[in-house]
HTML snippet that shows the backbone in 3Dmol.js (N, CA, C, O; Angstrom):
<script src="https://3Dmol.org/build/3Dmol-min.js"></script>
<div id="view" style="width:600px;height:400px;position:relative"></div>
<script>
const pdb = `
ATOM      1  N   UNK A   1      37.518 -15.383  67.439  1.00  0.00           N
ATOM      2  CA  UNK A   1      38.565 -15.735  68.374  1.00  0.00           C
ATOM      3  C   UNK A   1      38.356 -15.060  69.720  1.00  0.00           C
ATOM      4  O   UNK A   1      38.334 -15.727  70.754  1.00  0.00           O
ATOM      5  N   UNK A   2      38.223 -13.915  69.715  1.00  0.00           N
ATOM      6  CA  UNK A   2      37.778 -12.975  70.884  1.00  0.00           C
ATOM      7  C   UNK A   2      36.316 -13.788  71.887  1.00  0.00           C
ATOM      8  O   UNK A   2      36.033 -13.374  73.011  1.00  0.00           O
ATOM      9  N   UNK A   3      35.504 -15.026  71.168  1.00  0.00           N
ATOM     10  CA  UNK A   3      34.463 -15.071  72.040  1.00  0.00           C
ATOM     11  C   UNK A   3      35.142 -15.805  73.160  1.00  0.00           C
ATOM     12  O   UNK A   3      35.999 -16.688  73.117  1.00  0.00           O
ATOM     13  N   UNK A   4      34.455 -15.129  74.330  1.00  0.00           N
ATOM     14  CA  UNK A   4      34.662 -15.543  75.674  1.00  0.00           C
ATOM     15  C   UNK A   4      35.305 -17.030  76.358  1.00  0.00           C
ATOM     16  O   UNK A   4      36.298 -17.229  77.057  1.00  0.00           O
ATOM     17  N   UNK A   5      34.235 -17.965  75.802  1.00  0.00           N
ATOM     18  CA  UNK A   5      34.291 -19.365  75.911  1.00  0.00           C
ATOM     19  C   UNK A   5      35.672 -19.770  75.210  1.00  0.00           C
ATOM     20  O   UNK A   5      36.596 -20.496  75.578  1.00  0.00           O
ATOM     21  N   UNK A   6      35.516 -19.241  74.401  1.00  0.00           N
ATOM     22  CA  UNK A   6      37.049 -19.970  73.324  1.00  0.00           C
ATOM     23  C   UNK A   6      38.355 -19.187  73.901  1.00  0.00           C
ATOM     24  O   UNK A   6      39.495 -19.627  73.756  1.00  0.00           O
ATOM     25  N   UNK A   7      38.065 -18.048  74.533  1.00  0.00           N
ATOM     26  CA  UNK A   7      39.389 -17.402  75.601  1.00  0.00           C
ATOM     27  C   UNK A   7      39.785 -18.514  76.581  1.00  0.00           C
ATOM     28  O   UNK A   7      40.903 -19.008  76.722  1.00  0.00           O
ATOM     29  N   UNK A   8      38.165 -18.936  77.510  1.00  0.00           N
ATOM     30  CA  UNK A   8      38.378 -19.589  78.453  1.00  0.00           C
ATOM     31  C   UNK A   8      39.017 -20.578  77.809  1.00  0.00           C
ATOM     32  O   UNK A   8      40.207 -20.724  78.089  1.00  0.00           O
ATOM     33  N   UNK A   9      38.484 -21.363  76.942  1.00  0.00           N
ATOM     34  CA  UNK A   9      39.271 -23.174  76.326  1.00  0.00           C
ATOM     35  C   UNK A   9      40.424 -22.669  76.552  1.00  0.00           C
ATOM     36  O   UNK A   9      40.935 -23.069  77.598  1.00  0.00           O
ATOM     37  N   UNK A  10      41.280 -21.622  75.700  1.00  0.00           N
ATOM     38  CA  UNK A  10      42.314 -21.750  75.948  1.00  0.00           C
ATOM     39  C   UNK A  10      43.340 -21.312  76.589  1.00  0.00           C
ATOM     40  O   UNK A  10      44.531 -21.471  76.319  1.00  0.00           O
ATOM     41  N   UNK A  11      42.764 -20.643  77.617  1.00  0.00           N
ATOM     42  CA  UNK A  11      43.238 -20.977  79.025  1.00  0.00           C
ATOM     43  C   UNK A  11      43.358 -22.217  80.413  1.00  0.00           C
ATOM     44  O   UNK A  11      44.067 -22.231  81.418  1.00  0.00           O
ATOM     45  N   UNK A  12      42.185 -23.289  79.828  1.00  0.00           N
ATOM     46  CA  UNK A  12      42.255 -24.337  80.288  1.00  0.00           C
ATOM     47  C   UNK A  12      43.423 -25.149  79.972  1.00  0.00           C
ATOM     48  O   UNK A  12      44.153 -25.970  80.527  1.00  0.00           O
ATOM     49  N   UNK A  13      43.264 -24.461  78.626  1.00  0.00           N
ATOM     50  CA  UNK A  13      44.246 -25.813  77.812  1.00  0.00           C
ATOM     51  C   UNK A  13      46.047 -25.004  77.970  1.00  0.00           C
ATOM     52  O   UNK A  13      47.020 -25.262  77.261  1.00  0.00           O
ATOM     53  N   UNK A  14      45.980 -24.142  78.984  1.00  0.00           N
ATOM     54  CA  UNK A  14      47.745 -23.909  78.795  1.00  0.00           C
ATOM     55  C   UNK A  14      47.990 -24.555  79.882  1.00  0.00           C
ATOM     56  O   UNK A  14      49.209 -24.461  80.020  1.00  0.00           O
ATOM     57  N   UNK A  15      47.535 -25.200  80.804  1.00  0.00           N
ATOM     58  CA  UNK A  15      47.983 -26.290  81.828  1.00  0.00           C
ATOM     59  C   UNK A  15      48.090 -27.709  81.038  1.00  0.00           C
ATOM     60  O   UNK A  15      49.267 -28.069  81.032  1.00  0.00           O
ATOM     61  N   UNK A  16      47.368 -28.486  80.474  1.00  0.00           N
ATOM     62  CA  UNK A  16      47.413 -29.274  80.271  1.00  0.00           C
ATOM     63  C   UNK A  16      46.238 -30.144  79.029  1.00  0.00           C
ATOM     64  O   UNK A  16      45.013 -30.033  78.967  1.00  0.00           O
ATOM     65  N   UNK A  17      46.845 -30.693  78.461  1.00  0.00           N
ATOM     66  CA  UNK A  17      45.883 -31.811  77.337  1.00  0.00           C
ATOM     67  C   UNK A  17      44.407 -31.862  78.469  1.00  0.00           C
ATOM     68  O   UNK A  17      44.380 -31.698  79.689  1.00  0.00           O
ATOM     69  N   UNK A  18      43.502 -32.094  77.695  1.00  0.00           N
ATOM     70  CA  UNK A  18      42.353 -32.356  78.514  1.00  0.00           C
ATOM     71  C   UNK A  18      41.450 -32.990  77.526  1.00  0.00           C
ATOM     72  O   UNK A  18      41.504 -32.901  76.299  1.00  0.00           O
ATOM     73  N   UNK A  19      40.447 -33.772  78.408  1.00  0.00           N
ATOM     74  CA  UNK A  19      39.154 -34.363  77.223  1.00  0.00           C
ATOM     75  C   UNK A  19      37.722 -33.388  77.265  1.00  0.00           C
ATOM     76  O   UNK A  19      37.126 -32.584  77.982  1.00  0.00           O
ATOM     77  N   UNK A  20      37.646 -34.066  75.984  1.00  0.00           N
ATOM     78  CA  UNK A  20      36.154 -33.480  75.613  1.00  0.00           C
ATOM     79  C   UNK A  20      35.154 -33.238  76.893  1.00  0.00           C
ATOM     80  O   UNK A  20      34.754 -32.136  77.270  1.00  0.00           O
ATOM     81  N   UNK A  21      34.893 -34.298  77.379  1.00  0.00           N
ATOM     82  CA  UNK A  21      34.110 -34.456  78.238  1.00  0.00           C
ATOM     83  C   UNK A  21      34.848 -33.289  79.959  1.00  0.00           C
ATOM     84  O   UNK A  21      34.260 -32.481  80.678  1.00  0.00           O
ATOM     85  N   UNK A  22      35.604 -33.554  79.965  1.00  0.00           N
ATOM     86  CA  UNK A  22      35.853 -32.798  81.263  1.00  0.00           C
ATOM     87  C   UNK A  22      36.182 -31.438  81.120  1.00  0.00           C
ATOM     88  O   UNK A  22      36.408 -30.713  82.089  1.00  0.00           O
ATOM     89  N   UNK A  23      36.231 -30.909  79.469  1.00  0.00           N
ATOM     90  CA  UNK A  23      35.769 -29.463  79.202  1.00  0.00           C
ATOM     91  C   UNK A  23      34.615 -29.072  79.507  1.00  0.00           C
ATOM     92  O   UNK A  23      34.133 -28.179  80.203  1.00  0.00           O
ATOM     93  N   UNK A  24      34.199 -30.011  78.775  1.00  0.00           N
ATOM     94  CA  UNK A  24      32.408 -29.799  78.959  1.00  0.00           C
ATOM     95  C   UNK A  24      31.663 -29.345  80.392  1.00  0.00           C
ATOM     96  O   UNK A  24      30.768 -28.550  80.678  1.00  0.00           O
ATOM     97  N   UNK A  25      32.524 -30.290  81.148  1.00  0.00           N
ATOM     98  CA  UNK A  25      31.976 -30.126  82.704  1.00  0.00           C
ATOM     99  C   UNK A  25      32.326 -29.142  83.530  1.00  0.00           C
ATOM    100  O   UNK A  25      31.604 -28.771  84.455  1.00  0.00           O
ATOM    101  N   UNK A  26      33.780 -28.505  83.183  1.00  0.00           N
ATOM    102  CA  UNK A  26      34.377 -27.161  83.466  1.00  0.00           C
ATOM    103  C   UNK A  26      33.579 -26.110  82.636  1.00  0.00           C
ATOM    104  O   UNK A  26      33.283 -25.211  83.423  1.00  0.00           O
ATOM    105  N   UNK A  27      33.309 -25.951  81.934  1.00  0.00           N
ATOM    106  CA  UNK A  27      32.675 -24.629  81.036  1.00  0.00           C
ATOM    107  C   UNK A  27      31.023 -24.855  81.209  1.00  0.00           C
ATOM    108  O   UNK A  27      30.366 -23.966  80.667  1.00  0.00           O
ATOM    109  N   UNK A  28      30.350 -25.761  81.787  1.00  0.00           N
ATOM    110  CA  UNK A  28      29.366 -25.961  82.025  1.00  0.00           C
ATOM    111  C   UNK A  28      28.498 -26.082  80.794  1.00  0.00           C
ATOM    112  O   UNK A  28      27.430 -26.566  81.168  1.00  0.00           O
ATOM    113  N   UNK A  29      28.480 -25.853  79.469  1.00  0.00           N
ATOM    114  CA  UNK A  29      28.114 -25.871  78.540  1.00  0.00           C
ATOM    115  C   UNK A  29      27.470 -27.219  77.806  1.00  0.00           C
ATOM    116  O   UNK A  29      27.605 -28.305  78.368  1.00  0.00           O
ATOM    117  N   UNK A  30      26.706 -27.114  76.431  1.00  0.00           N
ATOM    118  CA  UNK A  30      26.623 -28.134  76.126  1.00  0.00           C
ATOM    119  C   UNK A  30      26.676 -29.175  75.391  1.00  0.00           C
ATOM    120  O   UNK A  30      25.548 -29.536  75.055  1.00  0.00           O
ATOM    121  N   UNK A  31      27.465 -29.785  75.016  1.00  0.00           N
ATOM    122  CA  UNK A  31      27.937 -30.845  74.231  1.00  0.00           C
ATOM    123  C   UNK A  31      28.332 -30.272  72.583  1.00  0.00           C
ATOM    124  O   UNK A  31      29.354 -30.249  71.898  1.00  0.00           O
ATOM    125  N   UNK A  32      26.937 -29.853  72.414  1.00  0.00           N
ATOM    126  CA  UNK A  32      26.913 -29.240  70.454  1.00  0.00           C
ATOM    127  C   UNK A  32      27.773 -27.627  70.857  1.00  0.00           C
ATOM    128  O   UNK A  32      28.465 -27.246  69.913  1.00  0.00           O
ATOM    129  N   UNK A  33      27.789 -27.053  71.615  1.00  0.00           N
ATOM    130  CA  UNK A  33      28.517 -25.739  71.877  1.00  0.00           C
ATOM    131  C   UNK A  33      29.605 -26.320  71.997  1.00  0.00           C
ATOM    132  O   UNK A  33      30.229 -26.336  70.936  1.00  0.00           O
ATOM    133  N   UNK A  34      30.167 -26.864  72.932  1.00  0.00           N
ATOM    134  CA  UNK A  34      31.636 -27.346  72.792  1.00  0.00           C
ATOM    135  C   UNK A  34      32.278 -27.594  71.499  1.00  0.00           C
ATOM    136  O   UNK A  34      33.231 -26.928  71.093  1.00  0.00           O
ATOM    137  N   UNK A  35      31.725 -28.590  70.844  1.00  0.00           N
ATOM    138  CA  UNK A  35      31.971 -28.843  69.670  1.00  0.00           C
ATOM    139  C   UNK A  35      31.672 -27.931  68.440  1.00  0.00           C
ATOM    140  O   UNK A  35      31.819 -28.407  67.314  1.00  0.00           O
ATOM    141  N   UNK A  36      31.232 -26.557  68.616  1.00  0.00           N
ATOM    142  CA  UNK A  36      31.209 -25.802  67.559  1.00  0.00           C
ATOM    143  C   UNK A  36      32.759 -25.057  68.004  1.00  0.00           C
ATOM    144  O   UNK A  36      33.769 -25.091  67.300  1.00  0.00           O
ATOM    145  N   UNK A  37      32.634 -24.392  69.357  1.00  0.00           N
ATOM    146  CA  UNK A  37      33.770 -24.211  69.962  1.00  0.00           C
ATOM    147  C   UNK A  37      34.906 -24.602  69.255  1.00  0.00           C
ATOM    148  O   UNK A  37      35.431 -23.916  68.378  1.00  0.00           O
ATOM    149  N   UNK A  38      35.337 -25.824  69.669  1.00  0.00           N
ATOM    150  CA  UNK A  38      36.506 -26.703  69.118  1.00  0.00           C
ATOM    151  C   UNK A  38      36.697 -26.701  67.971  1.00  0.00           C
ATOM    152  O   UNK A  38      37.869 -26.469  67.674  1.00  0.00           O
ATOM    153  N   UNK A  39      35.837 -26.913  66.928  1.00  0.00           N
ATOM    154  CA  UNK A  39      35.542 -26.903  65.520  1.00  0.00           C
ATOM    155  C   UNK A  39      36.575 -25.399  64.932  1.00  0.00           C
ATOM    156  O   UNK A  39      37.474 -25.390  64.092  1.00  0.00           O
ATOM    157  N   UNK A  40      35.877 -23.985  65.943  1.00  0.00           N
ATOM    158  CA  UNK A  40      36.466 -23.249  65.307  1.00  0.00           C
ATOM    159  C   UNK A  40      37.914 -22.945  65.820  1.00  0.00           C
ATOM    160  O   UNK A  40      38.607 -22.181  65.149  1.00  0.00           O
ATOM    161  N   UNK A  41      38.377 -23.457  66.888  1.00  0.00           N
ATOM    162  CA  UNK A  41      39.839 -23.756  67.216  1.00  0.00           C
ATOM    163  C   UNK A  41      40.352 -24.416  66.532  1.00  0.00           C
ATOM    164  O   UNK A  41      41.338 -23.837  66.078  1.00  0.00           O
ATOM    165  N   UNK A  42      40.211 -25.680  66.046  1.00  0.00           N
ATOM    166  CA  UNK A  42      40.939 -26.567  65.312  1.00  0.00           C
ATOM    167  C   UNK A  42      41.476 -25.748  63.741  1.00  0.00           C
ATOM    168  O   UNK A  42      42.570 -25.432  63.273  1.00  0.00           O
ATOM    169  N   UNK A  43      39.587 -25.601  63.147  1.00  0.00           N
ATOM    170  CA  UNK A  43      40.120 -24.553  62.317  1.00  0.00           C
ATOM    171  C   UNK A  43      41.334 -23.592  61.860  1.00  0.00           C
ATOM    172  O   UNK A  43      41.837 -23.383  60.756  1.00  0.00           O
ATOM    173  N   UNK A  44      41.622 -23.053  63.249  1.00  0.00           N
ATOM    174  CA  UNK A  44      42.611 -21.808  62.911  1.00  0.00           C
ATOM    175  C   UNK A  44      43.722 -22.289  63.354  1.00  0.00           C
ATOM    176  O   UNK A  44      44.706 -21.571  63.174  1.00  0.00           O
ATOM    177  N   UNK A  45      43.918 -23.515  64.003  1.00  0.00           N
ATOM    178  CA  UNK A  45      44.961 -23.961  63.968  1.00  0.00           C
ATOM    179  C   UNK A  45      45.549 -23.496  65.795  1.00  0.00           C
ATOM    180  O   UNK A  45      46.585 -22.896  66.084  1.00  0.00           O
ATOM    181  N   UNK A  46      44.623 -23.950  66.622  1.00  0.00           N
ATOM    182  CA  UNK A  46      44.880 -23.088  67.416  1.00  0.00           C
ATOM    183  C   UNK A  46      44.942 -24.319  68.398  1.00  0.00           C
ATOM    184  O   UNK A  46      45.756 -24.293  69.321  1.00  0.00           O
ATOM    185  N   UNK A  47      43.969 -25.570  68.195  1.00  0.00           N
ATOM    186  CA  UNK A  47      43.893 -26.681  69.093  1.00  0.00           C
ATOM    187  C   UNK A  47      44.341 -27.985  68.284  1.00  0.00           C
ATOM    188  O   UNK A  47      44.242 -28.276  67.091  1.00  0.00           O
ATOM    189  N   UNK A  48      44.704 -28.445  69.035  1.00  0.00           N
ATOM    190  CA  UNK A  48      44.705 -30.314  68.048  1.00  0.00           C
ATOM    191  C   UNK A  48      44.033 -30.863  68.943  1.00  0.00           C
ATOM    192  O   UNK A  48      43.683 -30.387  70.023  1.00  0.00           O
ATOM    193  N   UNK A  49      43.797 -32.091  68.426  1.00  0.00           N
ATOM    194  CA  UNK A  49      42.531 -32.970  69.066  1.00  0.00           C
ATOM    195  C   UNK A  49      43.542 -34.272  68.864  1.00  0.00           C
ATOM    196  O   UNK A  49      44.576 -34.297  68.197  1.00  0.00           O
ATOM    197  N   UNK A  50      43.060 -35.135  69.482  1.00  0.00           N
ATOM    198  CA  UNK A  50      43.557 -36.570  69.543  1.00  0.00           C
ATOM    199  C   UNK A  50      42.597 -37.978  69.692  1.00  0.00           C
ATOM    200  O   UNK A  50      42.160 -37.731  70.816  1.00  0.00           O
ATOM    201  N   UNK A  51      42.043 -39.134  69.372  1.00  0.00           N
ATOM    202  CA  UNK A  51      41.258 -39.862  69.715  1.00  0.00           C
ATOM    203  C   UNK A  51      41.845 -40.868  70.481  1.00  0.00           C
ATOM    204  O   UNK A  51      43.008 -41.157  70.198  1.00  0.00           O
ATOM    205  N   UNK A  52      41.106 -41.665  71.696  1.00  0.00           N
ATOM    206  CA  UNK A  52      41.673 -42.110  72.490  1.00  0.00           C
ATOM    207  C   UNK A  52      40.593 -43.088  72.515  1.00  0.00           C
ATOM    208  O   UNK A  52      39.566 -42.680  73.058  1.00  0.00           O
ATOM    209  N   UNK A  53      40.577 -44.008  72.164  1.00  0.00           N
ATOM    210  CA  UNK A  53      38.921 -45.195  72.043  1.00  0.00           C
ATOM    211  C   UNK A  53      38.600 -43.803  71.643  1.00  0.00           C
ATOM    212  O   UNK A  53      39.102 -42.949  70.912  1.00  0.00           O
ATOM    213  N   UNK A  54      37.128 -43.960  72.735  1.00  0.00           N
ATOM    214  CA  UNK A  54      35.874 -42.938  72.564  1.00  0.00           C
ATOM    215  C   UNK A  54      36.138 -41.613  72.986  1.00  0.00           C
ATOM    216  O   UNK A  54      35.226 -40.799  72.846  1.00  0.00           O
ATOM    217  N   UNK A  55      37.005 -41.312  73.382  1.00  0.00           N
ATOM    218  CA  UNK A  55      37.587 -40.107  74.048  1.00  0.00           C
ATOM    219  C   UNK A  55      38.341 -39.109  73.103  1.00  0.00           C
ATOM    220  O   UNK A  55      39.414 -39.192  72.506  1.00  0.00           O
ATOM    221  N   UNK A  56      37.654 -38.412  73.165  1.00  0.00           N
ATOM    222  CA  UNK A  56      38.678 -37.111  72.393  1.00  0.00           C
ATOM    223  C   UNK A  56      39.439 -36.452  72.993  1.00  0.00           C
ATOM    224  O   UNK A  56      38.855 -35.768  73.834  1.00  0.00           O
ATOM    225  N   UNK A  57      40.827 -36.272  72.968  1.00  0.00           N
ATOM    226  CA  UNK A  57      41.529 -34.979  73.865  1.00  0.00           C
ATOM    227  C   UNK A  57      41.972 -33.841  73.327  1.00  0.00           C
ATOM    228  O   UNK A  57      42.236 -33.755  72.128  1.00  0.00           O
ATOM    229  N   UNK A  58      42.071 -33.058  73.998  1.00  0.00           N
ATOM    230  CA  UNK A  58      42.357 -31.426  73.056  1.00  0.00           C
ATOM    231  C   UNK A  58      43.863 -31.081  73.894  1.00  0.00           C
ATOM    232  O   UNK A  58      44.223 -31.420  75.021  1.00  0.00           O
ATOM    233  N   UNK A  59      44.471 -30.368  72.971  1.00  0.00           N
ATOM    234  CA  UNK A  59      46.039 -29.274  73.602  1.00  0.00           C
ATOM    235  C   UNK A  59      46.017 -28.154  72.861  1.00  0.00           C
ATOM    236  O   UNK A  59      45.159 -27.897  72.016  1.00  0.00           O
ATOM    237  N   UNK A  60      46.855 -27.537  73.125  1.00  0.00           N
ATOM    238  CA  UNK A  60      47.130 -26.715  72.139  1.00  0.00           C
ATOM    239  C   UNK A  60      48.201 -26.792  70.791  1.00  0.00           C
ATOM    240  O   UNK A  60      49.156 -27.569  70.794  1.00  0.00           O
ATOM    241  N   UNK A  61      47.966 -26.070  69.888  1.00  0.00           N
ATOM    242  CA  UNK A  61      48.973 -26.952  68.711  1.00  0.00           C
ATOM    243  C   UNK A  61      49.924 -26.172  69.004  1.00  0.00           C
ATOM    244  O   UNK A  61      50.964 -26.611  68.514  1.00  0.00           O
ATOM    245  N   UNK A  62      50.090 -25.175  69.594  1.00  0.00           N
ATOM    246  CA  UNK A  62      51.445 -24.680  69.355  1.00  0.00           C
ATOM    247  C   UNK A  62      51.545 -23.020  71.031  1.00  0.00           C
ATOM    248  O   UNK A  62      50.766 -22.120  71.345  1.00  0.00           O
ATOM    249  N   UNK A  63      52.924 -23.475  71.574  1.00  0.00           N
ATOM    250  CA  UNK A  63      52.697 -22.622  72.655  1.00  0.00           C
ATOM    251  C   UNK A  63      52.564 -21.359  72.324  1.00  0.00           C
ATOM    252  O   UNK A  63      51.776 -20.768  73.063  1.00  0.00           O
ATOM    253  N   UNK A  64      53.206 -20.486  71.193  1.00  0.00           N
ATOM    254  CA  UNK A  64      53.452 -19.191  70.906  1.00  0.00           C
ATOM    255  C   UNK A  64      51.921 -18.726  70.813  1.00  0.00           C
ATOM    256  O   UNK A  64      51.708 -17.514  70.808  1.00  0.00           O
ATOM    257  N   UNK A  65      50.791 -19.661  70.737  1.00  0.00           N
ATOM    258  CA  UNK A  65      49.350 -19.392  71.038  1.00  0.00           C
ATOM    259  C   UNK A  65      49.155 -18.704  72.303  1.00  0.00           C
ATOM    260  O   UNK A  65      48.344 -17.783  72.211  1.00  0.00           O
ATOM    261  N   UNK A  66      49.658 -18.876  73.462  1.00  0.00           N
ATOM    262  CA  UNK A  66      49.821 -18.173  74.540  1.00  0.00           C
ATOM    263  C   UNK A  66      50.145 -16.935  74.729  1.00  0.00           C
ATOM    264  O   UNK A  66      50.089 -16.266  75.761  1.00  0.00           O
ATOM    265  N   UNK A  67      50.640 -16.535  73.223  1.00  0.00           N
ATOM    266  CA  UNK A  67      51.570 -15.283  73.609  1.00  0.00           C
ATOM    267  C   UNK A  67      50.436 -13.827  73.379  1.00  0.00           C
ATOM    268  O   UNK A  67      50.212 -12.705  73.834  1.00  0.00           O
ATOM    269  N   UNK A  68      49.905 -14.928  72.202  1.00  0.00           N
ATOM    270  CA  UNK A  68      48.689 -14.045  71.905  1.00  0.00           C
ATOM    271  C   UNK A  68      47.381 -13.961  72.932  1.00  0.00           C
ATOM    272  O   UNK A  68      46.719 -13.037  73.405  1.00  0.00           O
ATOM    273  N   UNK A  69      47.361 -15.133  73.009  1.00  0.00           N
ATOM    274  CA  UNK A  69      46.091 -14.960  74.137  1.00  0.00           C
ATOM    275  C   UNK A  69      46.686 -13.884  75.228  1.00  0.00           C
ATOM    276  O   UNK A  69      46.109 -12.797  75.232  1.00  0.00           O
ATOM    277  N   UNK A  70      47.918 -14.079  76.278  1.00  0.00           N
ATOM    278  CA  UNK A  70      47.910 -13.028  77.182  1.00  0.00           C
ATOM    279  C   UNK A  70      47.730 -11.812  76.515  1.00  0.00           C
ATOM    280  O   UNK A  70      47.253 -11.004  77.312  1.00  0.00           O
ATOM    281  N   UNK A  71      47.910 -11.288  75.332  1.00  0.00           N
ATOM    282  CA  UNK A  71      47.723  -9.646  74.583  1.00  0.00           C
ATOM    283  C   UNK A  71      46.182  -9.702  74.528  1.00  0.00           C
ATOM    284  O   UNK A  71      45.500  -8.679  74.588  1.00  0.00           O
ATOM    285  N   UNK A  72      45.823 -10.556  74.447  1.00  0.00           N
ATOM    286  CA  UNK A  72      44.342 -10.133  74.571  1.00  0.00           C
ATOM    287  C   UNK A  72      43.330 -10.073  75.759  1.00  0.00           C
ATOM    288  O   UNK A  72      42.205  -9.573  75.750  1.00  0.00           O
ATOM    289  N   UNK A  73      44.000 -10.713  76.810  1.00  0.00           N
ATOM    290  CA  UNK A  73      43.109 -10.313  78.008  1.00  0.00           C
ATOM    291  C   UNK A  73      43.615  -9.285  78.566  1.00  0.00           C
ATOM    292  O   UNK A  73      43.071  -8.786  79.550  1.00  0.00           O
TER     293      UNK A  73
END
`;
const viewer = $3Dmol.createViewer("view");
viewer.addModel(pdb, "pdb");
viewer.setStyle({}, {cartoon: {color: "spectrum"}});
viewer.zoomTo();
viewer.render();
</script>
């Protein structure tokens, strides 16, 4: 939970739902990293995902996720 990238996701994601793809392009990263990323967010229950056609979108599942993230930066 502590790795960097997955801080950043979810700090992206306390503004707003966002897609796969325009994470990708903000975190500069690449495609299979994102998606291990996400993988282990979803996991813990930390992101939901949504399908949209071909589009995946991510939020967060729950705001009190925030509360924790600010204790950790």
């Amino acid at each position: 939970m502590a790795n960097p990238k997955r801080l950043q996701i979810i700090n992206i994601l306390r503004e707003k739902e966002i897609s796969a793809g325009e994470l990708q392009r903000i975190l500069k990263i690449p495609k299979a990293n994102l998606s291990q990323h996400m993988a282990v967010l979803k996991q813990k229950g930390i992101v939901v995902a949504r399908r949209e056609g071909n589009t995946v979108y991510f939020r967060l599942a729950r705001p009190k996720i925030l509360k924790a993230y600010d204790i950790m930066r």
